[in-house]
C-alpha positions in Angstrom: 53.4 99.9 82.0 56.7 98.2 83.1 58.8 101.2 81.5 56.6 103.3 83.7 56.8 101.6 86.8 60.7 100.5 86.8 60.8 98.5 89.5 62.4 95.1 89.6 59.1 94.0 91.3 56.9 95.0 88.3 54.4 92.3 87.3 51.7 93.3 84.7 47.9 92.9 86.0 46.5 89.6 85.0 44.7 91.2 82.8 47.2 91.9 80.4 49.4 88.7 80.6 45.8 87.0 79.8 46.1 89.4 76.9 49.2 88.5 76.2 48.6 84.6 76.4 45.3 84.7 74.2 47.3 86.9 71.3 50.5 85.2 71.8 50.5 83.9 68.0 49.9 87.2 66.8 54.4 87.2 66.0 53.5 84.7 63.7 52.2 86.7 61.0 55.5 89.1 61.2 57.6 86.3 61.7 59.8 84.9 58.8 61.3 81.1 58.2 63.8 80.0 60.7 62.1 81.9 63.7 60.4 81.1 66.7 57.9 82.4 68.3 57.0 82.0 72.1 53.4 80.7 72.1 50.9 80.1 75.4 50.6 76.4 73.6 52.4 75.0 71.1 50.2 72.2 70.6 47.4 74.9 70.1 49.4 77.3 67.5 50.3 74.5 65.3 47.0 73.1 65.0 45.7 76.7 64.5 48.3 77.0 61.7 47.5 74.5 59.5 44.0 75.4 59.8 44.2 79.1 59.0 45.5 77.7 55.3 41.9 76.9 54.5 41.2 80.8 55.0 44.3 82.5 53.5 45.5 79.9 51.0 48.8 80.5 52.1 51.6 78.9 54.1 51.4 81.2 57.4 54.1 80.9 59.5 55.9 78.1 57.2 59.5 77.4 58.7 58.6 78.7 61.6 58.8 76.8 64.9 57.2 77.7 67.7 58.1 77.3 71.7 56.9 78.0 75.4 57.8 79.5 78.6 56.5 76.3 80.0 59.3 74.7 78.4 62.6 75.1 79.9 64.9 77.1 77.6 67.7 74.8 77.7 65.2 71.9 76.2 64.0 74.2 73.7 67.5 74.5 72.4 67.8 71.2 72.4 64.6 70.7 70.3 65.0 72.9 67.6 69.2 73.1 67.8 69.3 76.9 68.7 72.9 77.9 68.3 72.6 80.1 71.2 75.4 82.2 70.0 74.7 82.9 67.0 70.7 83.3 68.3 68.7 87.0 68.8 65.8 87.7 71.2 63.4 89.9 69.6 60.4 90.7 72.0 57.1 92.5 71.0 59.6 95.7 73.0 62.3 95.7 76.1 61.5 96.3 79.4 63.0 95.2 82.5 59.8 92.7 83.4 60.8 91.2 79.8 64.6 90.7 80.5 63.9 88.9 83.7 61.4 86.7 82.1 63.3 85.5 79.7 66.4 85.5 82.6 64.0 83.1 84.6 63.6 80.8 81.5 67.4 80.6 81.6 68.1 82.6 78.5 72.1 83.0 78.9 73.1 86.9 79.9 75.1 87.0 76.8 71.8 86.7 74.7 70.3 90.1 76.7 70.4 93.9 77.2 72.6 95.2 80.0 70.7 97.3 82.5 72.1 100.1 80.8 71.0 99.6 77.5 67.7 99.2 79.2 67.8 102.2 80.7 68.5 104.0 77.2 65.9 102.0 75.7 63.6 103.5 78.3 64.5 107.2 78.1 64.2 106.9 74.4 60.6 105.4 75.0 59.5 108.5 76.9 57.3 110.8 75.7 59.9 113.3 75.7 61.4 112.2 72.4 58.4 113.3 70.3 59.0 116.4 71.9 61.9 116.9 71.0 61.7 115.4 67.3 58.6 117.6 67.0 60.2 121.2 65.9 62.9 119.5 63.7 60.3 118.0 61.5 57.5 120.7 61.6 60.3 123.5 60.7 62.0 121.3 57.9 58.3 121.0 56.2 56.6 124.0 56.8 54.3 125.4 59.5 51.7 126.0 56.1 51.5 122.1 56.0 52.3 121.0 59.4 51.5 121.6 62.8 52.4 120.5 66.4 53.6 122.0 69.7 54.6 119.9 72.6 56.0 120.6 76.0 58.0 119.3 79.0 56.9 120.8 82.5 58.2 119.8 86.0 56.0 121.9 88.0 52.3 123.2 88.2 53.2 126.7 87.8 54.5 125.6 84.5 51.2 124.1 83.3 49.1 127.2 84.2 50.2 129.3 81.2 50.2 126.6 78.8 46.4 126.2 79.9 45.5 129.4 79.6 47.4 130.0 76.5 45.6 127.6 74.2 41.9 127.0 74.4 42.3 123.3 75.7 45.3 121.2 76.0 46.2 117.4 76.4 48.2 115.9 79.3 50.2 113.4 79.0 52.6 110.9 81.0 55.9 110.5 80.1 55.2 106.8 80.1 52.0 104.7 79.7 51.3 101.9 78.0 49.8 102.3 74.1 46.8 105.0 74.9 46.9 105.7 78.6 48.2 107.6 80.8 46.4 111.0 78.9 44.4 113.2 80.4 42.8 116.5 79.0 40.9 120.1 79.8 39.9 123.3 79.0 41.5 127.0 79.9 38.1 127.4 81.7 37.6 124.7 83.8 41.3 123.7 85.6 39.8 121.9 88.4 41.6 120.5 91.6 41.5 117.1 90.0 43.6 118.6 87.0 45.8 120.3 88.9 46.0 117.1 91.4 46.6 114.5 88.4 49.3 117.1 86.9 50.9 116.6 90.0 50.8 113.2 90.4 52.7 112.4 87.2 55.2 115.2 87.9 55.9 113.6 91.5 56.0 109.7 90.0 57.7 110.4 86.6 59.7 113.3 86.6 57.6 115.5 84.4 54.3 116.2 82.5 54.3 116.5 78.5 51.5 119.5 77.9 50.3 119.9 74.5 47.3 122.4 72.4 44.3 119.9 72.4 43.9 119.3 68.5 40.8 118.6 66.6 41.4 115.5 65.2 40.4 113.6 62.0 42.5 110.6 61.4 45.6 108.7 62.7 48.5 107.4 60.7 51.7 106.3 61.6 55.3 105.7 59.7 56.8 102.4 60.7 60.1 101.8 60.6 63.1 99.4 61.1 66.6 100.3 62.8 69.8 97.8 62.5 73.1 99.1 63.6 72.5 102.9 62.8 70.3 102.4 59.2 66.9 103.3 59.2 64.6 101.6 56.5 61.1 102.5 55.9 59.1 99.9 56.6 55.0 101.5 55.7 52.7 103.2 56.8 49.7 102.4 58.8 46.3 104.0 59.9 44.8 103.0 62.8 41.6 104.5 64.8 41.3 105.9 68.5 38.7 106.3 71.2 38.6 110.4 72.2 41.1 109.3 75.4 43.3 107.9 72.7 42.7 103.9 73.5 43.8 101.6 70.4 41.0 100.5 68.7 41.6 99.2 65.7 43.6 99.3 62.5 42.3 100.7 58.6 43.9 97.8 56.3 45.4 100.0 53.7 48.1 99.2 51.1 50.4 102.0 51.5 49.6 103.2 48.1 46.2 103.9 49.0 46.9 105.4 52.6 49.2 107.8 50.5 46.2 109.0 48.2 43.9 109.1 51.0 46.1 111.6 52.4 46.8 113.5 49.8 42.8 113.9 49.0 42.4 115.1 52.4 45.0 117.1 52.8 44.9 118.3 49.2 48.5 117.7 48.4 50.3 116.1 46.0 52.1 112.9 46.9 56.1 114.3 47.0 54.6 116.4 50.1 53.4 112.8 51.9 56.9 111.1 51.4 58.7 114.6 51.8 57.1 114.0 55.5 58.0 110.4 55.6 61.9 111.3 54.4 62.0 114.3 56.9 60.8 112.2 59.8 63.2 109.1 58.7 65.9 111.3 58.9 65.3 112.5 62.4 64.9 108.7 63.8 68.4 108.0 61.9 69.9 111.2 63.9 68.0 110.6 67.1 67.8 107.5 67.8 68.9 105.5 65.1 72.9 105.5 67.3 71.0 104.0 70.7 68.6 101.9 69.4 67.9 98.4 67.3 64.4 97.2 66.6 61.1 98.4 64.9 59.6 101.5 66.0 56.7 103.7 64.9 55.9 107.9 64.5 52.1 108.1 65.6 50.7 110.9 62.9 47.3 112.6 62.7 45.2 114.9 60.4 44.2 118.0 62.6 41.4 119.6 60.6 40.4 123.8 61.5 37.5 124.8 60.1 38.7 128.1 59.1 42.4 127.5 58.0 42.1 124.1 56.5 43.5 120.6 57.2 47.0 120.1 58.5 49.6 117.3 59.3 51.0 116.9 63.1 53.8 114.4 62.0 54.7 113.3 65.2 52.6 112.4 68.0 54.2 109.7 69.4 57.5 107.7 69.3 56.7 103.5 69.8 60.3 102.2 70.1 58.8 98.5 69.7 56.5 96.5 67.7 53.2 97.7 67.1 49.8 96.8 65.9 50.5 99.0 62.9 53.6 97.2 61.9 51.4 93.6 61.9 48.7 95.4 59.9 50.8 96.7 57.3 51.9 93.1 56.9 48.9 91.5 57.0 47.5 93.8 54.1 50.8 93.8 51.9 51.7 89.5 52.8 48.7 87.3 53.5 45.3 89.2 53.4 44.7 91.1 50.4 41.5 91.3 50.5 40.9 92.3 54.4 39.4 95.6 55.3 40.1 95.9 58.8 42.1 94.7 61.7 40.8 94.3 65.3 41.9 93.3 68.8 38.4 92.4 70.6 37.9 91.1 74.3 35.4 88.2 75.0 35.2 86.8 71.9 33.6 89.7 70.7 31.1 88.7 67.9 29.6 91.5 65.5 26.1 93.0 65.6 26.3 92.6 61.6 26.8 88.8 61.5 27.7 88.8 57.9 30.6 90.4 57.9 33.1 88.5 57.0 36.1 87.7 59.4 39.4 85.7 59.7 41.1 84.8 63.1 44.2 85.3 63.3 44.7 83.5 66.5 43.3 80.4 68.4 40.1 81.1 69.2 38.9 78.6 72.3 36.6 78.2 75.6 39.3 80.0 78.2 39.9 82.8 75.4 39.1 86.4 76.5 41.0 88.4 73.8 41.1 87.7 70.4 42.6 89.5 67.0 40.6 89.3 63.7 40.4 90.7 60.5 37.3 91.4 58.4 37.1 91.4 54.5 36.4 93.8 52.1 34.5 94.4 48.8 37.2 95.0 46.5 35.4 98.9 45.8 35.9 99.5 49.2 38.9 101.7 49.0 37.3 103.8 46.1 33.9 104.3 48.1 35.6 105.6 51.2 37.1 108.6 48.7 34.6 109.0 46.3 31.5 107.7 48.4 
């Protein structure tokens, strides 16, 4: 949202910094011994850490130190002797409401982004970069496996052929947060509010990506991790959507088994899966790889046709920042073995099934809204979902 808007007087709805408050432990789980991670309470997240042993029978978040906003920077330093030279910042993803956050908490300038690299970090997070990634990779692989078009249009007399061309076709905005900012319709019913919401996002953002509206039938991602110009594959992930494309949850998957899976749907053999995952590494190393430091992750799906088969589009979306797929790849492969799924829920959301077994993975109290759990598995699960 704050790459969308750009304006120095951006300030998320309350909404999502309750969001951010209630989930602020989340880090934790990613994080590694000699961190810290910026917490609504620290009081709260250590108590919650030493209870979540009892559950995992591991040390979560051991070494790791925890601090708040609340807490001037300066005395955080103090507490847990920061070297602040020697110190990185490494938020959930940059944005400009982000670097004056942490400016506010008297972080020293030295330890930020200029503007400019902001401003690269943002054009890189547009939807325009999967665009452009998306020939490279489909034409390296193989339009017999692979599939994907995507375009950039600046006008509504651009859209009108795109429309008509395919028999429907997904809008989206350049920038939105994770799952908005999409829109949709069919070659035979362009209404006025179409054609007006087309225009609205050309008018505020520059342009309108147009793609073919795909059938659907799973969503995957590569994750990955970029320090000065090497790229390092970090796993996979797959994750589930509403039909607008709203986060819903993540599959907990080793990435052994998310490579099978694939492989029995699309009816390949595993050297096609990590040719993908080599082609698409290659590209964020030639891309972005020379601009950019951080995690990021390729959005994937399955697009199944009912007469030609099942194929891969291998990149839906660019996330240049952490992402709920990144903490569920960790949670499988570091603390939760056993966990079947991971899921962000708002007001305390309990299950119809009340047996289903859950772990929290953060505080869970009265003023809560949001929380972030996962649930366990039977340890068939994985061969039931194939076999069945």
């Amino acid at each position: 949202m704050a790459l969308a808007d750009n304006k120095s007087s951006f300030l998320p709805p309350a909404v999502i910094r309750k969001m951010a408050n209630d989930l602020s432990f989340l880090p934790t789980w990613i994080a590694e011994p000699g961190d810290i991670v910026i917490v609504d309470s620290v009081e709260r997240a250590e108590i919650f850490r030493d209870s979540i042993y009892n559950k995992v029978k591991k040390k979560v978040g051991e070494g790791v130190c925890f601090a708040s906003f609340k807490e001037p920077f300066k005395n955080v330093c103090s507490r847990l002797s920061i070297d602040v030279d020697n110190a990185e910042l490494a938020p959930w993803g940059w944005d400009g409401y982000i670097k004056r956050k942490f400016e506010k908490w008297g972080v020293p300038q030295s330890m930020l982004p200029t503007d400019e690299k902001l401003e690269g970090i943002r054009n890189l997070s547009s939807r325009r970069t999967a665009v452009q990634m998306l020939p490279q990779i489909v034409d390296a692989i193989g339009r017999d496996f692979c599939v994907g078009e995507s375009f950039v249009i600046t006008s509504l007399e651009e859209f009108f052929p795109l429309a008509e061309r395919y028999e429907g076709v997904m809008m989206k905005m350049p920038w939105s947060s994770s799952g908005k900012g999409l829109n949709y319709c069919y070659s035979t019913n362009i209404t006025e509010k179409v054609k007006g919401w087309v225009n609205n996002v050309i008018e505020k953002q520059g342009c309108c990506i147009v793609e073919p509206l795909y059938n659907k039938f799973g969503d995957y991602a590569l994750e990955f991790k970029v320090s000065e110009g090497k790229v390092s594959f970090l796993g996979y992930s797959k994750f589930d959507t509403a039909n607008q494309g709203t986060y819903q949850g993540n599959v907990l998957m080793t990435d052994k088994e998310i490579e099978d899976y694939m492989c029995y749907i699309l009816g390949v053999d595993v050297d096609k899966i990590r040719t993908v995952r080599k082609v698409v590494e290659e590209n964020v190393r030639n891309l972005i790889a020379p601009y950019y430091n951080g995690v990021l992750g390729v959005d994937m799906m399955i697009v199944r046709d009912y007469e030609k088969g099942d194929f891969l589009h291998p990149c839906v979306e660019v996330n240049l920042r952490n992402n709920m797929g990144i903490l569920a790849h960790e949670l499988k492969s570091r603390w939760i073995t056993n966990a079947e799924r991971f899921d962000i829920h708002y007001n305390n959301f309990i299950p119809n099934d009340k047996e289903l077994e859950y772990i929290p993975l953060v505080p869970e109290h009265d003023k809560s809204k949001y929380t972030a759990r996962v649930y366990l598995q039977d340890k068939n699960w994985f061969d039931n979902v194939i076999f069945g």
